[in-house]
N, C-alpha and C positions, 0 to 999 in steps of 0.2 A: 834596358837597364835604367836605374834610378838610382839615386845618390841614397847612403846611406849613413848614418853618426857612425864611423867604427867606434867608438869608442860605449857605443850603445849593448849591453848584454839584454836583450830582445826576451822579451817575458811575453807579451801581447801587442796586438798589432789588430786595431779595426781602421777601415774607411770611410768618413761619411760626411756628407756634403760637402765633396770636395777637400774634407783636411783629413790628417793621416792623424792618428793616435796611437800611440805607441808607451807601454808602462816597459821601464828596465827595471833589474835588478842586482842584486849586491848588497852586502849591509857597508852603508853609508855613500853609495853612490846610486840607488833605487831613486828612479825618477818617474813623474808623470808627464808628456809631452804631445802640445799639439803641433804639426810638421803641414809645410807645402810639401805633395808628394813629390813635384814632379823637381823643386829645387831643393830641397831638405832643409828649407830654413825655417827656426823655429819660433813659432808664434808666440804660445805660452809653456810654459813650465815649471811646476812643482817638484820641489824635491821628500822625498819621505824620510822623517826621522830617522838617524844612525843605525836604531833597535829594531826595524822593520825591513824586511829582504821583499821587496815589491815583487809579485806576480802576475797573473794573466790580466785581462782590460775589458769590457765590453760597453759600450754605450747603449743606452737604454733611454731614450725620449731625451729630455732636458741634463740629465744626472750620469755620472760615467760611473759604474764600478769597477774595485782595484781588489787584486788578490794580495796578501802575504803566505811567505812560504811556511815556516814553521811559528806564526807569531797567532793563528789563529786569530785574526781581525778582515774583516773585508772595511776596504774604505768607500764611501758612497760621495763623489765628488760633481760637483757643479759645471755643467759642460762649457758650458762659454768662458770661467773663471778660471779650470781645475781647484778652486778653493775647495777644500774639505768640506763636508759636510756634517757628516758622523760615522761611527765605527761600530760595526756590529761584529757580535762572535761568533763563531762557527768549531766544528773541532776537526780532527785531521789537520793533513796540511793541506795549501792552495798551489795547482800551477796552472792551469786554462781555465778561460771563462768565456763563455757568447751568449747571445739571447736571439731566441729563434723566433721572437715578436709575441709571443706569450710568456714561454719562462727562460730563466737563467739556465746554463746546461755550464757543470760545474766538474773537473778533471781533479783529479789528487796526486795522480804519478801512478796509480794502480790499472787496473781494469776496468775500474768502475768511475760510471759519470751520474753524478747527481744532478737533480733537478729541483731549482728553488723558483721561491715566488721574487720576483722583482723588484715589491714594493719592499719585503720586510725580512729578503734572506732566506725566508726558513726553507728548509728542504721537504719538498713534495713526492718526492721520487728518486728512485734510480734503476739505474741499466747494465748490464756485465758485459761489455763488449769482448765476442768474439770473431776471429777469422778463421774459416775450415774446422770450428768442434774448438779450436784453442783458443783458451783466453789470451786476451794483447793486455799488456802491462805498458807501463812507463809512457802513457798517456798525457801528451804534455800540451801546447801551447791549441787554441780550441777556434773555431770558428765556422757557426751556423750559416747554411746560405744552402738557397734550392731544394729546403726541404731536408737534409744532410747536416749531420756536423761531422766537420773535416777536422784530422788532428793530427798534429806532429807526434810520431813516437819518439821517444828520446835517445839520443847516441843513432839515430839510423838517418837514412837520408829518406824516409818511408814517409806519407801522410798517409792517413786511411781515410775513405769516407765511408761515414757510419748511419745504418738507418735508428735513430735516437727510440723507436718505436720497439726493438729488438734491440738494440746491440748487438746485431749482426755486421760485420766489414763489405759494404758493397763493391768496393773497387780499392785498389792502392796502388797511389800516386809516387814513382818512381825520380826523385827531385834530386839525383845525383847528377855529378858533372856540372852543378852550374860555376863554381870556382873554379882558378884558373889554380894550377901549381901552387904559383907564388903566395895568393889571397887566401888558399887554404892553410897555408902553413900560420898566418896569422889567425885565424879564425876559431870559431868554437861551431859547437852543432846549429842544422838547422831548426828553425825555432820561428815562426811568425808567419798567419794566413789571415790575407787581408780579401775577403772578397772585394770588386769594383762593383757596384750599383749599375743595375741596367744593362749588365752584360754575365758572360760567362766565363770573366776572366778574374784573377786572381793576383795580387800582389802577398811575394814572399822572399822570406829575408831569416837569418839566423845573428846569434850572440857574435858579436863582434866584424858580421860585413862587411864588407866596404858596399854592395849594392843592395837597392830592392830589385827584383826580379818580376814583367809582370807578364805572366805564363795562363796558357788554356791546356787544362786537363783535357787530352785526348789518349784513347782507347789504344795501345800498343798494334 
């Protein structure tokens, strides 16, 4: 276990080069944040406008993108600064974002994940993920790694890994039990997959935690 902001509502969650990035949301407590994983102290930190309910995260080279939920903007921020950079529009709403070292892979809440170009947002593609013939809905917080994007469904304690190539569900990942009693009863859903670099392991964490979690997907 890892220390975690309770008071953090977890939208996105990447790892990289040693700091932890984390986007919450809320309107007028939506933040952007860079974190020591292993002591959760925070390095830098933007806050987003009253009028914007911050979404998923994903780092991409130098530059980090930021989803909003129903405001239609994505924020494109300066990695070492978090300073803004520019805002671009999109339609639907935003809740998961990762980049699979080519393109963005983009969550709405629905079935469906889009795919955009990096540089300029636009969208390239999309996917209908399903498991068994059924489509999976409520698609939320996202994170590319091993060839895979893995996602949090929303209200469950479920991640799926999904082949982006199909939107097929390759495997699902079983993340109940890790609160105790007491920490659930403060909590909200799980919400947040960070992979670790250079291994097969995984840091994960939900809206209002007290811990990150960091766990290996292994085969029941």
């Amino acid at each position: 276990m890892l220390p975690h902001d309770r008071s953090s509502f977890t939208q996105g969650l990447e790892l990289a080069d040693g700091t932890l990035y984390e986007g919450t949301g809320t309107y007028g407590g939506s933040r952007m944040r860079a974190t020591d994983p292993a002591t959760g102290a925070v390095h830098r930190e933007d806050r987003l406008p009253p009028e914007l309910f911050g979404e998923g995260i994903t780092v991409e080279g130098d530059r980090i993108w930021q989803l909003t939920w129903q405001e239609g903007v994505a924020i494109e921020r300066d990695r070492a600064s978090l300073r803004e950079l520019r805002r671009v529009g999109y339609t639907g709403e935003g809740w998961g974002l990762c980049h699979d070292g080519a393109r963005l892979v983009m969550s709405d809440g629905s079935s469906r994940l889009t795919f955009r170009d990096p540089a300029t947002f636009a969208p390239t593609g999309e996917v209908t993920v399903r498991a068994g013939g059924e489509e999976v809905g409520d698609l939320n917080e996202l994170e590319c790694a091993g060839g895979h994007v893995w996602a949090n469904v929303w209200h469950t304690d479920q991640i799926l890994r999904i082949d982006p190539a199909t939107g097929q569900a390759t495997a699902v990942v079983d993340a109940s039990g890790l609160l105790s009693p007491q920490e659930r009863a403060g909590a909200d859903v799980l919400n947040g997959i960070a992979a670790v670099p250079g291994t097969d392991e995984f840091l994960i964490t939900g809206k209002y935690w007290p811990h990150l979690y960091r766990v290996r997907f292994a085969p029941a």
